[in-house]
N, C-alpha and C positions, 0 to 999 in steps of 0.2 A: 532733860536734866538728869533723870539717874540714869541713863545710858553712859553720859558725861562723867557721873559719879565713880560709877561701876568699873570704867576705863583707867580712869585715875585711881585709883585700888589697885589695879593689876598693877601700873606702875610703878607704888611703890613697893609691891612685895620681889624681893630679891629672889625669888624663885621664880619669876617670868621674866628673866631677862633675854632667853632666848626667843621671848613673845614681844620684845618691846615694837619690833622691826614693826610688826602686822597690829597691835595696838596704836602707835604712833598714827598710822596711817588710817585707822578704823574714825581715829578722832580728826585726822583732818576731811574724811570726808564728811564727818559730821557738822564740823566747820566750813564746809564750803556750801551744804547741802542750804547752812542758816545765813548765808551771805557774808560771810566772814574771812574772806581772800585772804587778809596777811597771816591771819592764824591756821588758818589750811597751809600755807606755802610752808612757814614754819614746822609744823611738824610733819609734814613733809620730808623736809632737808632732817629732822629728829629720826623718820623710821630710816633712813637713807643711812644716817650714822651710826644708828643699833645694829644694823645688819649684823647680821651673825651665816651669811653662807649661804641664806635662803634666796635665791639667784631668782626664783617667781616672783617672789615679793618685792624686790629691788626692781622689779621689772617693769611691776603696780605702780610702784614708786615715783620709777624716773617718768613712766609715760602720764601718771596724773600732772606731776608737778610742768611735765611743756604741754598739757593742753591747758592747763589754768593759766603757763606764762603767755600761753599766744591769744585764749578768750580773753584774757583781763586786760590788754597794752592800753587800750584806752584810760583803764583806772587806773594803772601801775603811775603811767608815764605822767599823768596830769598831778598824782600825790605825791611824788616824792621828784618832782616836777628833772625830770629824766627823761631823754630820748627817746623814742618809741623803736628805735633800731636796740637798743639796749638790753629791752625786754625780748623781742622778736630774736635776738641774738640769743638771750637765756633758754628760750624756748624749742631754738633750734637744738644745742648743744644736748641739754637735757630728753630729744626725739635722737641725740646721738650716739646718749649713754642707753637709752631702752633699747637701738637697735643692734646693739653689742651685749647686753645681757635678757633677752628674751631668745626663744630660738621659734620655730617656723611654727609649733603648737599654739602660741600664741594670737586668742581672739581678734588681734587687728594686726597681724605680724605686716601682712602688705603695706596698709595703710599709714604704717608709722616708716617702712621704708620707703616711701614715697614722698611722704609728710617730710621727710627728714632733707631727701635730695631738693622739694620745691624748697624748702625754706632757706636753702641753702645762695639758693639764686637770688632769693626774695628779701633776702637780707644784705646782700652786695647791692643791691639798685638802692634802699632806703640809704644805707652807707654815703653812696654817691646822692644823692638829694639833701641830706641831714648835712654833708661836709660843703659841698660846694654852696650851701645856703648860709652856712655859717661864714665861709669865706668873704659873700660876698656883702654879707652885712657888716665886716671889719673893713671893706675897700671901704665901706662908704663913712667909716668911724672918726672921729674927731682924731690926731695923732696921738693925744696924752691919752685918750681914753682907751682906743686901743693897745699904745706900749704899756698901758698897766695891766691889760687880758695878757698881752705875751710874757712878760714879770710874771702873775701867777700859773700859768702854762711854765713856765721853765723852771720855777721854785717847784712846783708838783713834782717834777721829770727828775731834777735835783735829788730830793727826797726821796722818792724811788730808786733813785741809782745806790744814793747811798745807803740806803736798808740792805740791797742787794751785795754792795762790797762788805757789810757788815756783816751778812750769813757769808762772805767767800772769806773772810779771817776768820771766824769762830771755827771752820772746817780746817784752816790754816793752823789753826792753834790746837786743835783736838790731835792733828797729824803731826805738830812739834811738841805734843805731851806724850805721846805715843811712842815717838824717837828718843826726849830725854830718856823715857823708863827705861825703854833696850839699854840705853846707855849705862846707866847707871848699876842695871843690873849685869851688864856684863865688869864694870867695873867691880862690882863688888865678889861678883861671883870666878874670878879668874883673868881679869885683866882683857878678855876676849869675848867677842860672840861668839854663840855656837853655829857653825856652818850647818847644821843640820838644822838651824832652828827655821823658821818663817822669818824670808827675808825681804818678803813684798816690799818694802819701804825703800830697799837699797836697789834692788835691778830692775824696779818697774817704770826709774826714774832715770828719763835722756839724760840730768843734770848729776847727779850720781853716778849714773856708768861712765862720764865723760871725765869726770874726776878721777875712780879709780884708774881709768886707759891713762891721764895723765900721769899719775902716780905712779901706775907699772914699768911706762916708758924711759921716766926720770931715773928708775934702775938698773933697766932691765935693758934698754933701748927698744928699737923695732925691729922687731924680730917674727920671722915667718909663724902659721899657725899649723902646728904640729906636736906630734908627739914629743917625748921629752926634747924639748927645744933647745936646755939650756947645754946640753951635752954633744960632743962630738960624735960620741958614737953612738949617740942614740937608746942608749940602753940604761931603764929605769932604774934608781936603785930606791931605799925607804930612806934613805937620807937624802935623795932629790926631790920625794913626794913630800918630807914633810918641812922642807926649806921654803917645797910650793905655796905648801898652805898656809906658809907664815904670811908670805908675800902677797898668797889672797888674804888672807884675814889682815895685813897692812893696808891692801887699796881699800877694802873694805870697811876698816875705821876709817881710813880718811874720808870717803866720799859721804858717810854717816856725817863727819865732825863739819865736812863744805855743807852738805843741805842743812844743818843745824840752824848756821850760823845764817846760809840766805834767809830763810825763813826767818831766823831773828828780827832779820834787817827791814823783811817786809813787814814785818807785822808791826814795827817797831816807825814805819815811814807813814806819813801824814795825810787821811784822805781827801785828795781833794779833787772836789766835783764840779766841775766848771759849763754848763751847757751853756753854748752859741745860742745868742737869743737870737741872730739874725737869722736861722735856718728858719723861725717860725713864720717870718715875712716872704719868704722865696716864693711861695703856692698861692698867696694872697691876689688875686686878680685887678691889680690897680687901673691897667688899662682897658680901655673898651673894648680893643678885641680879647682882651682877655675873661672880658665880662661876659661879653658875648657866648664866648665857649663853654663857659660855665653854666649860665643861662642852656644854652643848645643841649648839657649833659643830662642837666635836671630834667628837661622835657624828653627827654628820651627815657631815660631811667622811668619817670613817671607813666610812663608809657606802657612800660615791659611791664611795671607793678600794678598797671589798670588790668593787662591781659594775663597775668599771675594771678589775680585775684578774681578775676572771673569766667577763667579757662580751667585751672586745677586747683584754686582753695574754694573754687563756687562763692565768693563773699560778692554778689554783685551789688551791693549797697556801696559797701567799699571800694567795689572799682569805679563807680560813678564820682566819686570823690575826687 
C-alpha cells in the first residue's frame, strides 16, 4: 500500500513527467504481481502513452503488456465475453511493437522474435476455427433470427463507413479553408497570387492542372513545348515574359476557382451508406457439402494449433484440448 501511495505522489508532481513512462508501469507490475489484470493492462497502455523517447522503457512496456495478453485469454475472453482470437491477436501485435523497439541487448530479444513469428501462425488457424464455427451455427439458424445477426452486422459496417467518410470531409473542409484563405488574401492583397508563394494546393492536383491546360489551350491553342512559343522568331522580350505570367497567373486562378467549387459540391452532397446485406450470406455453408468443408477446415486448423501449442509454445495442456 505505500509503495502504491508513494507512486501516485510521483504522478502527480509535474516535475516527473518525464518519469511517468517508468512509474506507469512500476504500478502495473504491482497490479499484476496482486492479481489485478485489468488494472495492470491499463496502465500499461498509460506508461505506453507518457512515453517521452525512452525507447527501453517502451520496450518493458509493449513486451509486459503481450505476455499478460497471451497468459490471461482464458480470463480476458470469458469477462468481457470476446473471442479468444481477439486477445491472442492483441498479444501478437503488441510482441510486434516490442520487436521493432527493443534492439538485440534486450534480455529476451530472441524469444519475443520468435514469440512474435509463432503467434503469427497461431492466430490464422484460431481465425479459421472462431469463423467457420460461427458460420456454421447461422446455417443451422432459424431465417428471422439469423436475418437479424446480418441487420446488426451490416448497421455495425454502416456506421464505421460513415465515421470514416466523416474524417475524409473534415480533411475536405480543412483543404477548402485553406484555399478560401489564399483566395481571399490574394484578393485583397493585389488582385493576384504570388507565383513565388507555396502553391501545393494548385499543382499537386490532376484536377487543377487539368483545368489550367484547359484554360491555356482556350487561348493560346496547342501549341508545341518550347522556348518562347508565342513568337516567331523565337526571341524573348520582357513584354512576352510578362504577358506569360499574366496568362499563368490566369490558369492559375481559374483552376484555384474549379477545385473551390468541386469541393463545395462534395462537401455539400449527401452521405449515403448503403451496405449489401446479401454479401454477409455468400460464405454461409447452407449445403452439406459445404458443411462438410467447413467442418474438414476446423479439424485441420485444430490440428496445426494442437502441434503449435505443444511443439513451440510448450503449452501441452492446451494442446490436449
Amino acid at each position: 500500500f505505500k509503495i502504491r501511495k508513494i507512486l501516485k505522489n510521483i504522478i502527480k508532481n509535474p516535475n516527473n513527467l518525464e518519469y511517468l513512462d517508468r512509474v506507469y508501469y512500476e504500478i502495473a507490475q504491482y497490479n499484476y504481481k496482486n492479481g489485478k489484470i485489468d488494472s495492470a493492462l491499463t496502465n500499461l497502455r498509460r506508461s505506453l502513452d507518457s512515453s517521452k523517447g525512452n525507447a527501453v522503457q517502451k520496450g518493458y512496456s509493449y513486451f509486459t503488456s503481450a505476455e499478460i495478453y497471451y497468459d490471461e485469454v482464458p480470463y480476458l475472453s470469458a469477462k468481457n465475453r470476446k473471442p479468444k482470437s481477439q486477445y491472442y491477436t492483441l498479444s501478437k501485435l503488441y510482441y510486434d511493437s516490442t520487436a521493432t523497439t527493443i534492439d538485440s541487448l534486450f534480455y529476451k530479444f530472441e524469444y519475443v522474435q520468435e514469440r512474435k513469428e509463432i503467434l503469427t501462425r497461431f492466430v490464422d488457424q484460431i481465425i479459421i476455427v472462431e469463423r467457420n464455427d460461427s458460420l456454421l451455427r447461422w446455417a443451422n439458424m432459424d431465417s428471422t433470427e439469423l436475418a437479424s445477426i446480418i441487420e446488426a452486422l451490416a448497421q455495425k459496417e454502416e456506421a464505421k463507413l460513415y465515421a470514416e467518410e466523416e474524417a475524409r470531409r473534415d480533411q475536405l473542409k480543412a483543404e477548402q479553408d485553406e484555399l478560401l484563405a489564399a483566395q481571399n488574401q490574394s484578393s485583397t492583397g493585389g488582385g493576384s497570387y504570388d507565383l513565388n508563394a507555396s502553391t501545393a494546393f494548385k499543382f499537386y492536383d490532376a484536377r487543377a492542372i487539368e483545368n489550367a491546360k484547359i484554360t491555356f489551350e482556350e487561348k493560346w491553342g496547342t501549341r508545341p513545348l518550347e522556348d518562347n512559343w508565342r513568337r516567331i522568331n523565337k526571341e524573348s522580350t520582357f513584354e512576352d515574359l510578362e504577358i506569360d505570367n499574366d496568362s499563368l497567373q490566369l490558369a492559375i486562378d481559374s483552376a484555384a476557382d474549379a477545385k473551390a467549387f468541386a469541393l463545395e459540391q462534395e462537401l455539400n452532397s449527401p452521405i449515403d451508406i448503403n451496405v449489401d446485406r446479401s454479401k454477409y450470406y455468400a460464405d454461409i455453408p447452407f449445403s452439406t457439402e459445404e458443411q462438410s468443408l467447413a467442418l474438414l477446415e476446423i479439424e485441420e486448423a485444430l490440428y496445426l494449433l494442437g502441434k503449435i501449442y505443444n511443439n513451440e509454445l510448450l503449452e501441452r495442456d492446451y494442446a490436449c484440448e
